[in-house]
N, CA, C and O of each residue as an XYZ file, in Angstrom:
792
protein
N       0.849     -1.199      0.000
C       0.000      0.000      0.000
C       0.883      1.245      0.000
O       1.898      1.285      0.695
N       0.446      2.413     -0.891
C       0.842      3.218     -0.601
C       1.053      4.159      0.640
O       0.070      4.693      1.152
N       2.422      4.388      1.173
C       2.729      5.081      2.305
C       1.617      6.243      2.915
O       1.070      6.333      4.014
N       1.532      7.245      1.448
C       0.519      8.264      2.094
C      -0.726      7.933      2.593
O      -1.416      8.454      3.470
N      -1.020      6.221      1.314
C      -2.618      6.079      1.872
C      -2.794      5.765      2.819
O      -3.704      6.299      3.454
N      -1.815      4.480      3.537
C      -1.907      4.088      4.679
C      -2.376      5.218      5.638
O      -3.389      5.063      6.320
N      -1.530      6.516      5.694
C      -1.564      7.195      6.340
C      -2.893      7.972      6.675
O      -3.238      8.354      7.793
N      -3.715      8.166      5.233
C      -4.687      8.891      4.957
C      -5.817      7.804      5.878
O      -6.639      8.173      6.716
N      -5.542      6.356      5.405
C      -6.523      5.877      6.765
C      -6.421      5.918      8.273
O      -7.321      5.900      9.112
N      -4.916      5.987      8.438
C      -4.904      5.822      9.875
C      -5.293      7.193     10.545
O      -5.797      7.416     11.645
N      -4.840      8.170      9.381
C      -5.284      9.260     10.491
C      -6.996      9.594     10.679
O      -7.533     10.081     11.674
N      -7.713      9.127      9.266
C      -9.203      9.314      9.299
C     -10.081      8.368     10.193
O     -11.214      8.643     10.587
N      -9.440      7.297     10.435
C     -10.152      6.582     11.520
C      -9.633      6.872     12.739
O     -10.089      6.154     13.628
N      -8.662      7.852     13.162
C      -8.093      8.377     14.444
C      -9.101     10.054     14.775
O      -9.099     10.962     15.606
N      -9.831      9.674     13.559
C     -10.789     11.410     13.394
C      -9.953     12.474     13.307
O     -10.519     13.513     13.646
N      -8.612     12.636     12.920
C      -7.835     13.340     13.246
C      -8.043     14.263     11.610
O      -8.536     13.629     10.677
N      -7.626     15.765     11.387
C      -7.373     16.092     10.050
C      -6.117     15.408      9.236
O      -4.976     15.016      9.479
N      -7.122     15.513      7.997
C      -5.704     14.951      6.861
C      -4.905     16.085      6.182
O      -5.312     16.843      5.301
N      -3.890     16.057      6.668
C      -3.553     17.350      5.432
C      -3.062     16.818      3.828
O      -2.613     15.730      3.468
N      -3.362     18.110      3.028
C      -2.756     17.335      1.501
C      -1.821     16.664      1.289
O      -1.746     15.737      0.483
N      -0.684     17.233      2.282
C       0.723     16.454      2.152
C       1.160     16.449      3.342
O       0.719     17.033      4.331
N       2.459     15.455      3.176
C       2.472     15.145      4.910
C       3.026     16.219      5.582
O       3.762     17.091      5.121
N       2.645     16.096      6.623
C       2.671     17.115      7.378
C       4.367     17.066      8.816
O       4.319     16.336      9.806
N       5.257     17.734      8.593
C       6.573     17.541      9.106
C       6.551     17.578     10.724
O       7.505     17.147     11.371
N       4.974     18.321     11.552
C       5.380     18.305     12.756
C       4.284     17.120     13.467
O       4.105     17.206     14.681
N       3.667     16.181     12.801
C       2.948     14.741     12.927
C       3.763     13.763     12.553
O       4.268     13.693     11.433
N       3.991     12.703     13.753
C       4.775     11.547     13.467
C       3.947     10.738     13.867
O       3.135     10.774     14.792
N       4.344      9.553     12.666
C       3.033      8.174     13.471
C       3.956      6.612     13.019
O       4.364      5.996     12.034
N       3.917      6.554     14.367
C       5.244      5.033     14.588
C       4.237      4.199     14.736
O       3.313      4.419     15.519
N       4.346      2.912     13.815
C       3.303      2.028     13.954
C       4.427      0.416     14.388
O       5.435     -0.109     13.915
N       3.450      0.149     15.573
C       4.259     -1.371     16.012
C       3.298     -2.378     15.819
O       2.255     -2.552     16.450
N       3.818     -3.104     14.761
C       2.995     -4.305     14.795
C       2.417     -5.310     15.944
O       2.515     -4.659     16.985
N       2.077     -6.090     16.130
C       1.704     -7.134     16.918
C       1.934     -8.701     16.581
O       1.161     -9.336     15.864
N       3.007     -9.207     17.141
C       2.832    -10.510     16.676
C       1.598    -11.442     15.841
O       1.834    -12.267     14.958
N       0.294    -11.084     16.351
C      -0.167    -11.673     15.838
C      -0.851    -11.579     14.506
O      -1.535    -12.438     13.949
N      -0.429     -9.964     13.962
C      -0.389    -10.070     12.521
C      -1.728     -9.173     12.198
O      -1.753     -8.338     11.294
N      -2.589     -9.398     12.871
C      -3.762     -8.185     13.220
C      -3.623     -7.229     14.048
O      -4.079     -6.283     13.406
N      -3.406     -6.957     14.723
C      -3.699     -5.414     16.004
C      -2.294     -5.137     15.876
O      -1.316     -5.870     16.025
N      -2.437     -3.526     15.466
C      -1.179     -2.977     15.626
C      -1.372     -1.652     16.556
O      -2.470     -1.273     16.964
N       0.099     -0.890     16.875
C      -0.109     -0.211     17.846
C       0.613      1.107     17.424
O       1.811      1.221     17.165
N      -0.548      2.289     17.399
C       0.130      3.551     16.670
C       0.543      4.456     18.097
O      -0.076      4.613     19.149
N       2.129      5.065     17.535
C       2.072      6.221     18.791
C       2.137      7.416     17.946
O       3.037      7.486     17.109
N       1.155      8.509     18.089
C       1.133      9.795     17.150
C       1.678     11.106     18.274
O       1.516     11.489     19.433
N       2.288     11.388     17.241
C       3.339     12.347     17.963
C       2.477     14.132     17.552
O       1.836     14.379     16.530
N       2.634     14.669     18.199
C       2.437     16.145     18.033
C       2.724     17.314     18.975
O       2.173     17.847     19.939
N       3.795     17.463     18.281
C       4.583     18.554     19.479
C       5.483     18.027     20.541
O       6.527     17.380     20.455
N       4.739     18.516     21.675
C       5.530     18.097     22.969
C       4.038     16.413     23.302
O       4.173     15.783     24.351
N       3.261     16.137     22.648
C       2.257     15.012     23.214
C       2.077     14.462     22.659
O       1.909     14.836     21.499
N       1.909     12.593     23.131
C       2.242     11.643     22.244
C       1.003     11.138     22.882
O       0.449     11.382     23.954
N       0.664     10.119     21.578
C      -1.362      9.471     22.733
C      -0.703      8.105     21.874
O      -0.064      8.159     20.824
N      -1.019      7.044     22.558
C      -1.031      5.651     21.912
C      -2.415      5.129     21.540
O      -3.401      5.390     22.230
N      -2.468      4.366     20.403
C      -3.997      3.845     19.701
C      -3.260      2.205     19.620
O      -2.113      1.824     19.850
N      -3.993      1.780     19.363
C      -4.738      0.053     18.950
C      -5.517      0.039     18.403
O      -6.630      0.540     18.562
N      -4.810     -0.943     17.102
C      -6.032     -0.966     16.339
C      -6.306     -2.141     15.055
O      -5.721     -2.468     14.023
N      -7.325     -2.472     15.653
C      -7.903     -4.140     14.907
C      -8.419     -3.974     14.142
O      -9.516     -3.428     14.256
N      -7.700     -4.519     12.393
C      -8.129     -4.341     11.301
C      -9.024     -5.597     10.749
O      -9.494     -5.672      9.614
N      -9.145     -6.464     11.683
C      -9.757     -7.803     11.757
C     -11.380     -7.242     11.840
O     -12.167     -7.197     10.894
N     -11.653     -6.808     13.326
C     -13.250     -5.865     13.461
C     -13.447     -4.743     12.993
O     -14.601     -4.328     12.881
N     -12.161     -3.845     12.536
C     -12.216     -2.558     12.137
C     -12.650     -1.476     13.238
O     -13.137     -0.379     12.963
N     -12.384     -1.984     14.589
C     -12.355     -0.851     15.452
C     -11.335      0.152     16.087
O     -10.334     -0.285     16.654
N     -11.525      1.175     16.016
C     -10.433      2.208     16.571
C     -10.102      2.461     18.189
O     -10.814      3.229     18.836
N      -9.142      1.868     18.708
C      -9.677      2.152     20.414
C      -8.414      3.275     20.799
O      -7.249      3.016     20.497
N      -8.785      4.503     21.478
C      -7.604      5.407     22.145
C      -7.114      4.959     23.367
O      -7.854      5.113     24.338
N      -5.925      4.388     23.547
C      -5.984      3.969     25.024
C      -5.438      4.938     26.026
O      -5.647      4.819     27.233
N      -4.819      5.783     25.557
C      -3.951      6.683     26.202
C      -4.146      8.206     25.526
O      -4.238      8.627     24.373
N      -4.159      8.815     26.883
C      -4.093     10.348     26.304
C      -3.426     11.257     27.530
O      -4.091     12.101     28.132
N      -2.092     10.990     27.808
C      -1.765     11.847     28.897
C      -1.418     13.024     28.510
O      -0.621     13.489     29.325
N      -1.710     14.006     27.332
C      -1.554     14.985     27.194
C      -2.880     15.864     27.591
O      -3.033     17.029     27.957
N      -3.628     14.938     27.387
C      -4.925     15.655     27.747
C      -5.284     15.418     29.033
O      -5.968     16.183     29.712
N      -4.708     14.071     29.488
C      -5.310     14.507     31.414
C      -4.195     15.090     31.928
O      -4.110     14.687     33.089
N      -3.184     15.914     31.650
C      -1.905     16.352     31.643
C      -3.033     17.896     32.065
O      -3.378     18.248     33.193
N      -3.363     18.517     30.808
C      -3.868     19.657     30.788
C      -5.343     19.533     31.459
O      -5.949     20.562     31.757
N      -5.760     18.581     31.631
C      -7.048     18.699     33.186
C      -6.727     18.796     34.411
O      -7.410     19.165     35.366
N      -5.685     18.461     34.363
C      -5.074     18.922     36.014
C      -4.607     19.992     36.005
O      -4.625     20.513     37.120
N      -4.105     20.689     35.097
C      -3.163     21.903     34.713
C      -4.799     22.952     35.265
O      -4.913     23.584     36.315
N      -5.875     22.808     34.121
C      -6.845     22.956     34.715
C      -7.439     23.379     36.105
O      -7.602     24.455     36.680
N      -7.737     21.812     36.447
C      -7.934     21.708     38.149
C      -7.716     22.765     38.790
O      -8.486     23.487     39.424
N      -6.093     22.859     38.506
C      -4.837     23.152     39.896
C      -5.486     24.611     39.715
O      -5.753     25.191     40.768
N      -5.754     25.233     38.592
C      -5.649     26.526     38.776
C      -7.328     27.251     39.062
O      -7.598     28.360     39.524
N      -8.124     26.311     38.659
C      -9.795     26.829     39.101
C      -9.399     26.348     40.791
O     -10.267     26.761     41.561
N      -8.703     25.868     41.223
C      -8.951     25.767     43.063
C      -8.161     26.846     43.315
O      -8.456     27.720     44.130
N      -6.631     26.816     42.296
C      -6.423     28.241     43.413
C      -7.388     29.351     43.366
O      -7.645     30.118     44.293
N      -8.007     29.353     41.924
C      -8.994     30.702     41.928
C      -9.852     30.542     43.264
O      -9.949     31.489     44.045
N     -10.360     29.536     43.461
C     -11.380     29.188     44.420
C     -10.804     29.677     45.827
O     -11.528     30.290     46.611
N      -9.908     29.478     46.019
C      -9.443     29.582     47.299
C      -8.990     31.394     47.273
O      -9.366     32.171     48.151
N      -8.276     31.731     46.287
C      -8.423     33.300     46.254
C      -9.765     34.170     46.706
O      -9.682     35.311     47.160
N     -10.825     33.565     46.542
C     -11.843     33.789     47.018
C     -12.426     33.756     48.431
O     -13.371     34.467     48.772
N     -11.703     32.746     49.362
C     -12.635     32.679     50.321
C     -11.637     33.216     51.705
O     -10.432     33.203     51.955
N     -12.761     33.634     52.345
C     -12.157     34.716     53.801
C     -11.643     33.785     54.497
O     -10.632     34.278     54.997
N     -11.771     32.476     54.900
C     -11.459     31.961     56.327
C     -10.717     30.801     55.625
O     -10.997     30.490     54.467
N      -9.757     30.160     56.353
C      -8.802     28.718     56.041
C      -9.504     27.628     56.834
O      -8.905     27.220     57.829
N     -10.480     27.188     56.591
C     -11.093     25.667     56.869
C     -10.252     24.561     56.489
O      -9.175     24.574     55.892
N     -11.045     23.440     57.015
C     -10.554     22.167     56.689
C     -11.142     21.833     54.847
O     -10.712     21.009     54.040
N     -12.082     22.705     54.730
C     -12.437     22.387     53.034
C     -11.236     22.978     52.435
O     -10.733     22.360     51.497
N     -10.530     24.397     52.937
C      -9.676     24.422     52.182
C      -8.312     23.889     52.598
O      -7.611     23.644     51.616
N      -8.001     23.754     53.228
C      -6.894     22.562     53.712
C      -6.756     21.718     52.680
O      -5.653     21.572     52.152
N      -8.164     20.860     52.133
C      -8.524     19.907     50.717
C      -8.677     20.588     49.317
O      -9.026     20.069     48.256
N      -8.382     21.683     49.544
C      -8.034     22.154     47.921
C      -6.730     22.404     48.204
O      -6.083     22.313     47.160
N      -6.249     22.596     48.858
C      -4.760     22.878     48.796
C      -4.181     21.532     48.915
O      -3.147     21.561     48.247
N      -4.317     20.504     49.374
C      -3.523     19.060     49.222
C      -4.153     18.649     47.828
O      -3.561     17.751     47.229
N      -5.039     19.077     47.364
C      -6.241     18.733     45.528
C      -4.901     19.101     45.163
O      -4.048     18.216     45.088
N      -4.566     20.503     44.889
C      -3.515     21.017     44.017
C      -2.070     20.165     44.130
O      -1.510     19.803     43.095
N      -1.594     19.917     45.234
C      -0.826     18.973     45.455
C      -0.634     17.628     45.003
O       0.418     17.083     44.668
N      -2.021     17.082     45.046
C      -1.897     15.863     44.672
C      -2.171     16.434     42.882
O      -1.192     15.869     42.396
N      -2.482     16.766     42.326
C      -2.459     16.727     40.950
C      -1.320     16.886     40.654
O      -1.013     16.037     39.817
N       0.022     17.948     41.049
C       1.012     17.993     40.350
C       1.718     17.014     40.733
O       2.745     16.622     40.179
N       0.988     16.358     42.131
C       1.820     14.604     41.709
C       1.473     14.045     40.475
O       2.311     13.840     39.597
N       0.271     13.783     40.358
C      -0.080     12.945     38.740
C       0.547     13.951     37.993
O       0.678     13.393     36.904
N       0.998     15.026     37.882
C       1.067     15.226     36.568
C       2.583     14.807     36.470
O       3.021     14.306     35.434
N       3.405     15.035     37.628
C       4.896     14.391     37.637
C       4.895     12.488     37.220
O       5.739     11.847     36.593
N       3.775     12.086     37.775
C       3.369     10.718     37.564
C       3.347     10.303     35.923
O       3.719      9.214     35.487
N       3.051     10.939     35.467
C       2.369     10.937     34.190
C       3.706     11.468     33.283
O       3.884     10.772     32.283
N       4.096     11.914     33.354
C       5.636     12.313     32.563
C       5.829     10.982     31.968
O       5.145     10.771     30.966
N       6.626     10.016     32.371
C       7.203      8.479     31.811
C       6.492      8.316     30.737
O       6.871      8.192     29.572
N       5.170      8.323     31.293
C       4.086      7.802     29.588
C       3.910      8.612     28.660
O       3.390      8.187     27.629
N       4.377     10.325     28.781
C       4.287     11.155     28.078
C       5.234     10.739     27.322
O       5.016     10.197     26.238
N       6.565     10.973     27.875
C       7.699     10.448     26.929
C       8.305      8.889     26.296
O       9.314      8.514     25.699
N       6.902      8.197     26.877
C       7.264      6.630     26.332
C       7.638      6.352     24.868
O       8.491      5.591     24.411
N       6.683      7.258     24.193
C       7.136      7.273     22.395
C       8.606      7.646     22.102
O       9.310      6.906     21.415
N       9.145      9.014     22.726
C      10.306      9.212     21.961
C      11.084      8.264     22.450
O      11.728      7.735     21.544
N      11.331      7.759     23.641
C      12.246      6.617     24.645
C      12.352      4.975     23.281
O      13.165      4.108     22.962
N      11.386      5.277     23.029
C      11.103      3.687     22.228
C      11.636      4.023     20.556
O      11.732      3.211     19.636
N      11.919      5.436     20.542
C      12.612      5.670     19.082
C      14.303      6.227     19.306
O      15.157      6.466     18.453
N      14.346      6.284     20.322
C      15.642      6.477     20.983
C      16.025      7.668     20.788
O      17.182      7.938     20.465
N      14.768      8.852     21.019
C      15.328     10.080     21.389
C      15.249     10.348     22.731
O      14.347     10.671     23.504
N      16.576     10.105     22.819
C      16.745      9.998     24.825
C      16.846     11.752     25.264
O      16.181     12.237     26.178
N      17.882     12.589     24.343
C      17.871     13.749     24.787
C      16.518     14.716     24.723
O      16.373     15.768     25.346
N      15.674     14.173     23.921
C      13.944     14.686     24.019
C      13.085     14.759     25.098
O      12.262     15.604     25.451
N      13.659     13.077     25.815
C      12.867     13.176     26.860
C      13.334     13.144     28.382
O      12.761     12.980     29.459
N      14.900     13.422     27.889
C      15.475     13.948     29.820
C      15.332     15.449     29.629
O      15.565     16.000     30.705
N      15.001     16.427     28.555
C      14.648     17.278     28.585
C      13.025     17.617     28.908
O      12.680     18.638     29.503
N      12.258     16.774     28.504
C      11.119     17.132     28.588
C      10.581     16.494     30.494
O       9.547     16.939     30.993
N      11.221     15.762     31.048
C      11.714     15.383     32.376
C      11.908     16.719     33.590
O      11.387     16.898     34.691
N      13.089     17.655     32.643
C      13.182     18.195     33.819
C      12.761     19.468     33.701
O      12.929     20.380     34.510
N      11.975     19.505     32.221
C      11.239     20.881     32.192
C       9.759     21.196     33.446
O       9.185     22.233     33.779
N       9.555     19.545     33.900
C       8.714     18.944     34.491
C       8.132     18.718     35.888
O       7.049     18.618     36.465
N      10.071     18.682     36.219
C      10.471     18.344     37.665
C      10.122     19.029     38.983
O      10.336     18.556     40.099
N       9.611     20.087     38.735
C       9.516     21.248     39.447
C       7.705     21.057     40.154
O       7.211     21.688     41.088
N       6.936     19.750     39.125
C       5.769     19.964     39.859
C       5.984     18.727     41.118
O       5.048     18.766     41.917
N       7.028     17.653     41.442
C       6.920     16.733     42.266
C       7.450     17.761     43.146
O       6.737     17.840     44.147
N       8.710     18.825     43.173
C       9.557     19.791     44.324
C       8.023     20.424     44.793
O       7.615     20.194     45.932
N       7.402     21.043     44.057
C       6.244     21.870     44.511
C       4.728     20.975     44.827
O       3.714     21.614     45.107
N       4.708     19.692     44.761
C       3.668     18.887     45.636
C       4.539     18.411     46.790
O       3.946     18.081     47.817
N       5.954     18.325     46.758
C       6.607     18.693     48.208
C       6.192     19.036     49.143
O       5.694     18.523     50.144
N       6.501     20.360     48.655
C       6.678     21.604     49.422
C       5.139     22.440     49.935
O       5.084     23.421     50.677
N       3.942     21.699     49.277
C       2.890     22.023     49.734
C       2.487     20.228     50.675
O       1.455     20.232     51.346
N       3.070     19.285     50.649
C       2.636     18.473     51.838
C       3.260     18.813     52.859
O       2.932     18.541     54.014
N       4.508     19.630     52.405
C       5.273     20.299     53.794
C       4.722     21.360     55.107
O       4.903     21.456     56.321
N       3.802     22.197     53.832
C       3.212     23.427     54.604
C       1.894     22.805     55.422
O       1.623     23.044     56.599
N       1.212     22.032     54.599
C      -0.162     21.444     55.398
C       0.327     20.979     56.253
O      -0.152     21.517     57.251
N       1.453     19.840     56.693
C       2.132     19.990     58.041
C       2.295     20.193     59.174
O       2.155     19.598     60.242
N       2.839     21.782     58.566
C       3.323     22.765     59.557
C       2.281     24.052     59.354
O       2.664     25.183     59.651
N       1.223     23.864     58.940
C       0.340     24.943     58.905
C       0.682     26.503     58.475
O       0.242     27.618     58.753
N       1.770     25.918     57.595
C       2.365     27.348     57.027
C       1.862     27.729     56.008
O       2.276     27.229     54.962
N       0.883     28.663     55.962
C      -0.151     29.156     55.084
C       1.030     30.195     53.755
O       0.941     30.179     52.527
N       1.830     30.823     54.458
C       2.508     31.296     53.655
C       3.696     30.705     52.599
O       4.231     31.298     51.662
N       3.838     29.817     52.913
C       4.075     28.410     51.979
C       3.803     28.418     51.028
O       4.289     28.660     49.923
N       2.102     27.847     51.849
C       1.148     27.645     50.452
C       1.237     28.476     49.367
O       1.271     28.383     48.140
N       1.265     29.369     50.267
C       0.865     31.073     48.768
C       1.954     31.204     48.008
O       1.632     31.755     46.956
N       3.323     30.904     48.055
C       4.363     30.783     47.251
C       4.754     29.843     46.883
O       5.973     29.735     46.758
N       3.765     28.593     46.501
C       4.043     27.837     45.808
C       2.502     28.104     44.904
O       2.391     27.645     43.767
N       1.854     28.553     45.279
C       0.610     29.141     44.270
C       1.629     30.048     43.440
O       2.274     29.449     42.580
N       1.777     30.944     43.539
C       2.462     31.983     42.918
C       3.743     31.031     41.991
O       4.111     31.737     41.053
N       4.339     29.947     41.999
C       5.420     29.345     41.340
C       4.344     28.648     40.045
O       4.474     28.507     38.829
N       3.293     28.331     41.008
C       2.130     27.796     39.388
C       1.811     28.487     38.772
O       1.853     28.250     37.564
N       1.378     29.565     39.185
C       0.877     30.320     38.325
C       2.110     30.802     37.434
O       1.938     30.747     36.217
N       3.232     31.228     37.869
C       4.138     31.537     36.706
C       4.697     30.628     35.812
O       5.086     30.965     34.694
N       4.780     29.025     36.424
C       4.636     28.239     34.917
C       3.861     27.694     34.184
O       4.200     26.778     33.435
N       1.993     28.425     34.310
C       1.401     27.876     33.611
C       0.233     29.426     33.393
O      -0.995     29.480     33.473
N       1.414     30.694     33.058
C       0.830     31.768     33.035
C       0.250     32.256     31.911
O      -0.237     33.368     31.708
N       0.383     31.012     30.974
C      -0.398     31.041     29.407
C      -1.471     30.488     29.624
O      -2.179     30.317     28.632
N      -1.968     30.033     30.889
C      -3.306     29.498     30.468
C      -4.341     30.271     30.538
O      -4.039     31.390     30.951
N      -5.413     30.136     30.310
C      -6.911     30.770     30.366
C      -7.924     29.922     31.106
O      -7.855     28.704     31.272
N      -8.926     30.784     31.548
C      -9.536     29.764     32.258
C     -11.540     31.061     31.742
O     -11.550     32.250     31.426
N     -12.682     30.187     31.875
C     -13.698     30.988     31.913
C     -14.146     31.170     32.798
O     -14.308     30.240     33.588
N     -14.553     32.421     33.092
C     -15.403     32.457     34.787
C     -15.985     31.781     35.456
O     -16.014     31.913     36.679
N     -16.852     30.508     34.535
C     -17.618     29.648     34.786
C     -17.297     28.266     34.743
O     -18.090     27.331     34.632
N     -15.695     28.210     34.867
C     -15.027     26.872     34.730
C     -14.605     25.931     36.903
O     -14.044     26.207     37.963
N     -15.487     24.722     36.169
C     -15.001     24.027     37.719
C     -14.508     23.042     37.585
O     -14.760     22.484     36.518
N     -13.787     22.486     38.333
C     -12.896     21.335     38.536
C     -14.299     19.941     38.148
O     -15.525     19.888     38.240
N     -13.486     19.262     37.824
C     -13.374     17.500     37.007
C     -14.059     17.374     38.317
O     -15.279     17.501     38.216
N     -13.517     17.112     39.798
C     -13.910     16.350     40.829
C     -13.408     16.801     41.946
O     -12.228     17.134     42.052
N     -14.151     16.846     42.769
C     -14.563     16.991     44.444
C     -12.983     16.676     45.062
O     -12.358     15.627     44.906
N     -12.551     17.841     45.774
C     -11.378     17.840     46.881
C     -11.653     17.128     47.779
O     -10.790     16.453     48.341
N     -12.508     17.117     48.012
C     -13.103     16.257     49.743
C     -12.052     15.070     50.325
O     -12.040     13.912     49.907
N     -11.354     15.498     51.163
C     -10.504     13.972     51.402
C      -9.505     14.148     50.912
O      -8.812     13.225     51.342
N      -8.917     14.733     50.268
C      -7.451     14.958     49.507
C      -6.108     15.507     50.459
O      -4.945     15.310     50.107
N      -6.486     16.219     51.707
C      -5.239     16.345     52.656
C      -5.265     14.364     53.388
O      -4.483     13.693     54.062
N      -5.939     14.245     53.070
C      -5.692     12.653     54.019
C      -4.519     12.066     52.928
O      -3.346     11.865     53.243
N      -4.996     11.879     51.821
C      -4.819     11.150     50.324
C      -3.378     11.854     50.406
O      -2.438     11.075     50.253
N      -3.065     13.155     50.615
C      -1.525     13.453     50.178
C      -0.542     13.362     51.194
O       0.677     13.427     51.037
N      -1.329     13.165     52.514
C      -0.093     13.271     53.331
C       0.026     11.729     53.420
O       0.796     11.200     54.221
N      -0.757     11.030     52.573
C      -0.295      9.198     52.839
C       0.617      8.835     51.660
O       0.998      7.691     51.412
N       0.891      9.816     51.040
C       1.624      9.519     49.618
C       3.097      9.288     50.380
O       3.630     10.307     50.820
N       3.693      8.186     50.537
C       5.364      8.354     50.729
C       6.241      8.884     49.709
O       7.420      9.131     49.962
N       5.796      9.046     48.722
C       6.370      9.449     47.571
C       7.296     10.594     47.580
O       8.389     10.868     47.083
N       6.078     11.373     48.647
C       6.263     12.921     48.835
C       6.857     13.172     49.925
O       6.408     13.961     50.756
N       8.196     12.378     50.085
C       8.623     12.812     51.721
C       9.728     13.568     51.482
O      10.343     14.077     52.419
């Protein structure tokens, strides 16, 4: 089969656009499967790679992975709670749980790195992804440093490690009317049991 066509199917059953010609900043590494049916695409774009499967036997398309996109729901999250908490007069135990929420997300999102960079690792661009590693590193130091403050009840902590998010994720946007994926409730328990974070 022709190279482009192949391509022209894999990307139309990925729903993705086709462009006329190939396109230099889309890469799509396809790994076969021993068994000669199901193969396994990793599509590259930019800095985010999503892995597919896909059985040409039933002709179904399955996405199994998308850590670029729950990458940027936490990115999300983190920043509609700090809004939230910019808002309110008194430091409760509810907010105690948005402030370990924010914490524990930039654990997953440090969590989630490995699988981000699993594609280039498997094509052996190693310097791609100890760079894209430690552009990274800074959210496990700063879910630290906020299980540190819940702690020690150092509120002023907190607020300067708010202020470190917000300056590396000061391109984002958010709508007035935007709320978090899911409920803080329980999340200072959940982060101070993480050993991860000691």
């Amino acid at each position: 089969m022709n190279p482009h066509a192949f391509r022209h199917m894999i990307l139309s059953h990925a729903c993705l656009p086709i462009p006329a010609c190939p396109h230099t900043e889309l890469s799509v590494t396809i790994i076969r499967h021993n068994s000669g049916i199901l193969i396994y695409l990793i599509i590259e774009n930019d800095r985010t790679a999503d892995l597919f499967s896909y059985n040409f036997e039933s002709m179904t398309f399955i996405k199994t992975e998308t850590t670029g996109k729950d990458r940027n729901k936490l990115i999300r999250d983190i920043l509609i709670t700090i809004r939230d908490l910019n808002r309110e007069s008194n430091f409760d135990q509810d907010s105690r749980d948005k402030v370990a929420f924010i914490g524990l997300n930039l654990y997953l999102i440090y969590k989630g790195i490995d699988e981000s960079v699993l594609a280039w690792e498997k094509r052996n661009y190693w310097a791609k992804a100890d760079k894209f590693r430690m552009e990274w590193q800074w959210t496990l130091n700063s879910a630290r440093e906020i299980k540190r403050a819940l702690i020690q009840d150092d509120v002023p902590a907190m607020m300067n490690q708010f202020g470190v998010i917000f300056t590396k994720f000061s391109q984002k946007t958010l709508p007035k009317s935007a709320k978090v994926s899911q409920s803080s409730q329980g999340s200072e328990k959940k982060l101070l049991g993480l050993k991860d974070l000691q």
